[in-house]
C-alpha positions in Angstrom: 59.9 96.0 102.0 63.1 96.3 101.0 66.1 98.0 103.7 67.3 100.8 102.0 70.2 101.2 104.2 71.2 97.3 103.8 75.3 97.1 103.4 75.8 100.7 104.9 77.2 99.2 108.2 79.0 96.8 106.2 81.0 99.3 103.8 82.1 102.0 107.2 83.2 99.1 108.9 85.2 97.6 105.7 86.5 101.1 104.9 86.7 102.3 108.4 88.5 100.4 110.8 89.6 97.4 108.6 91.1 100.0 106.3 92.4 102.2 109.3 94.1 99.4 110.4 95.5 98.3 107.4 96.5 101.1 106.4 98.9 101.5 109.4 100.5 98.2 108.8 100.8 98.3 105.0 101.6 101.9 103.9 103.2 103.1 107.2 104.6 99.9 108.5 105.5 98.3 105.9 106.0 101.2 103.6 108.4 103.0 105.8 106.1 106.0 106.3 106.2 106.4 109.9 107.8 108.4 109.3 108.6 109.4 105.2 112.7 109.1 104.7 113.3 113.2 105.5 113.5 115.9 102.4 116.7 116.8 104.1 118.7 113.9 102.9 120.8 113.5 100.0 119.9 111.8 96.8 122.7 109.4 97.9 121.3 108.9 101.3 117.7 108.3 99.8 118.4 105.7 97.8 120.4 103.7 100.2 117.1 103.4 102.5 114.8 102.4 99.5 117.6 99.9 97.9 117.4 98.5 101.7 113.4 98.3 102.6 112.6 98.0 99.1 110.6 94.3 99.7 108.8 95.7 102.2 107.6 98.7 100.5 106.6 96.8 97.9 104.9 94.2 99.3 103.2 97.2 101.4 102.8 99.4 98.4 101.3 96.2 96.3 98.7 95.8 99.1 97.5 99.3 99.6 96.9 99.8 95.8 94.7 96.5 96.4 93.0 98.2 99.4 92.5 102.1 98.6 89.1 101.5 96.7 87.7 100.7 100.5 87.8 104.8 101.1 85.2 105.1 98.4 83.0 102.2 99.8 83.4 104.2 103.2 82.5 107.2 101.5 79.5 105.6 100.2 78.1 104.9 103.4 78.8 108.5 105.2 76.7 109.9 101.8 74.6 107.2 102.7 73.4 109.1 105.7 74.4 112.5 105.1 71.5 111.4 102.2 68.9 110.6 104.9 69.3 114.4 106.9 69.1 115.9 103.5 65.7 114.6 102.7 64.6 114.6 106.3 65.5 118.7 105.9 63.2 118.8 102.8 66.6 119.9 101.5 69.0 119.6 98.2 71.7 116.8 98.2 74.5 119.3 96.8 76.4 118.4 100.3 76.1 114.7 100.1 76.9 114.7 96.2 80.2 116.6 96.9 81.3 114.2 99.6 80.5 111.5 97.4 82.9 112.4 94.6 85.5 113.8 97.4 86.0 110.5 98.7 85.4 109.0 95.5 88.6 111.3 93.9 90.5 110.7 97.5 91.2 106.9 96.2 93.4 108.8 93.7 95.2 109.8 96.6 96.2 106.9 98.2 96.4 104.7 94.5 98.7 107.4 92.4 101.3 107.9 95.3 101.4 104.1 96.0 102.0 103.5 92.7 104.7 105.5 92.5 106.1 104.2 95.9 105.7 101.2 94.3 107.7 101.9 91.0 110.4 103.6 93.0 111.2 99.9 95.1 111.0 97.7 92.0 113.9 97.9 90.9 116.1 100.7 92.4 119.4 99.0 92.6 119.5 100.1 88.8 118.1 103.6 88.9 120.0 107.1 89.5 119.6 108.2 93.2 118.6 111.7 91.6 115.7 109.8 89.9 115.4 108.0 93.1 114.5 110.9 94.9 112.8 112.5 92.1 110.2 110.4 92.2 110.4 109.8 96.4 109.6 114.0 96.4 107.1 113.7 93.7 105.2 111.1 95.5 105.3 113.1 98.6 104.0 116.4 97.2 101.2 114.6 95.2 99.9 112.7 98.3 100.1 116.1 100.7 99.2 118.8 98.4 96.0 117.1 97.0 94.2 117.3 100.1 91.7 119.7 98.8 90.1 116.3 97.3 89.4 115.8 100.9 88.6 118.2 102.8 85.8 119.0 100.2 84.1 115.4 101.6 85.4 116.1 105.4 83.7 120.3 105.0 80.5 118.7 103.4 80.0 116.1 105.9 80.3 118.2 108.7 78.1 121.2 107.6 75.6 118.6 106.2 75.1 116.2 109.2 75.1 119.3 111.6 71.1 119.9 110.2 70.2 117.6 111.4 66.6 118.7 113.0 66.4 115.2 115.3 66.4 115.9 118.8 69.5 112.9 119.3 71.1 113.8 115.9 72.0 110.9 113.8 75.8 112.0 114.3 77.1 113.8 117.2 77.6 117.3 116.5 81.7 117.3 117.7 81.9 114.7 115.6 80.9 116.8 112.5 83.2 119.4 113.9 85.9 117.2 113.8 85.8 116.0 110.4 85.3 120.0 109.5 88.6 121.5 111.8 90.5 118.4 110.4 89.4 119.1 107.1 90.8 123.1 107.4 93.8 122.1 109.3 94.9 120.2 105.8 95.7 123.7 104.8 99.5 123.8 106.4 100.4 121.2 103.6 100.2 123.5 101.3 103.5 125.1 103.1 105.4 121.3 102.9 106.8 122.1 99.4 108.8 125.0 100.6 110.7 123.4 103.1 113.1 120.3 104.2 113.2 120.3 107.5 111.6 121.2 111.0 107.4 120.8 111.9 106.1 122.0 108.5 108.4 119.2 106.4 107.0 116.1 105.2 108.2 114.4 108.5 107.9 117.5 110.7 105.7 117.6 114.3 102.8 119.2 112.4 102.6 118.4 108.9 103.4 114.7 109.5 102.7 113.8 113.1 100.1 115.7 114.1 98.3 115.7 110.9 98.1 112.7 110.5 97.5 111.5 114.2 94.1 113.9 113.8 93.4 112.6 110.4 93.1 108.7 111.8 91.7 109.8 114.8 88.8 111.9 112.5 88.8 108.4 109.9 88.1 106.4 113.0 85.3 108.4 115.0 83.8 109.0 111.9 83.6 105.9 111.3 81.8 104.3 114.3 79.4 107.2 114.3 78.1 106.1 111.0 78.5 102.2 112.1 76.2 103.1 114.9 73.7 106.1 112.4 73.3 102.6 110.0 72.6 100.4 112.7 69.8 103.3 114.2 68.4 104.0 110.8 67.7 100.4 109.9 65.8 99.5 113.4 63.5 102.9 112.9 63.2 101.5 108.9 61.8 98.1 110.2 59.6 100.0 112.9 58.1 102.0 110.3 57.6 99.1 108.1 56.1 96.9 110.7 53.2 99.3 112.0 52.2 99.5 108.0 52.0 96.2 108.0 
């Protein structure tokens, strides 16, 4: 018989870790995102530090648009098991369908921004710094603001996988609280727009820093929870086939 959950490990390792990692190095290293240039500085200001790490962003930049689709093949594999409590619970798959198009529309997230990113170190010796930091802002307030594409998946998850009726659930229940707290906390980028400087700015303590520290730490235990769900799943799958056989 056929495993059902064959390539599950495979895609939360690819768009879990590998991508975590990557992720770091290309946009944040390489893109000069740890942290973003501040919304306090001048147009004039702005475009000095793009004319200067413009290679590297776009050598990052190119990378990461090469590398986003991986959150969708991670997203895949949490739906994956999120799938397997659903039917275990004699239940709907509403919450594994709205993950599944979350993380699906979250790849817009990290491509549209990069893109932009992208555009802005093409060329920028020849460009207006007002256009500059036109589209450095607009890039900024597109990849904070749209976390509601998210936190749809990171809710869903967390209500969905916390059914589950096993006595050792399939994923730890603080797990699934993470991924739902972190998912909430997204809400204080909704305040980044309104200011330039201090903890709720796009390079503040909390809207930058801590955000994201919590989001990679949620991407990251998420993902070996699911490595190790897969990796249970398919051992009970072969049980089960081998005592019909």
């Amino acid at each position: 018989m056929n495993n059902p959950y064959r390539y599950v490990r495979a895609s939360a390792w690819a768009g879990g870790p590998f991508m975590l990692a990557a992720t770091v190095l290309f946009w944040g290293v390489l893109g000069h995102n740890i942290p973003p240039y501040s919304a306090g500085l001048s147009a004039d200001e702005v475009a000095q530090k793009i004319i200067a790490n413009a290679t590297e962003v776009r050598i990052g930049m190119a990378i990461m648009m090469l590398l986003a689709i991986l959150y969708f093949v991670w997203g895949v594999a949490v739906a994956k098991v999120m799938e397997v409590v659903e039917r275990e619970n004699k239940d709907n798959n509403v919450l594994s369908t709205m993950a599944y198009f979350s993380w699906a529309l979250t790849v817009m997230i990290f491509i549209m921004p990069c893109s932009m990113w992208l555009t802005i170190s093409y060329r920028p010796e020849v460009m207006e710094p007002q256009t500059l930091m036109l589209l450095y802002d607009w890039s900024w307030i597109l990849f904070d603001t749209s976390y509601s594409l998210t936190t749809l998946g990171m809710v869903a998850m967390g209500v969905c996988l916390m059914s589950d009726r096993r006595e050792k659930p399939l994923v730890p229940r603080w797990v699934c609280w993470v991924s739902i707290a972190d998912g909430v906390a997204f809400l204080l980028l909704s305040l980044m727009p309104f200011v330039y400087e201090g903890p709720l700015s796009r390079s503040g303590s909390l809207n930058y820093y801590a955000q994201f520290s919590v989001f990679f730490f949620y991407w990251l235990v998420v993902s070996i929870a699911i490595v190790r769900a897969s990796g249970r799943l398919v051992r009970e799958h072969r049980e089960s086939s081998s005592i019909r056989t």
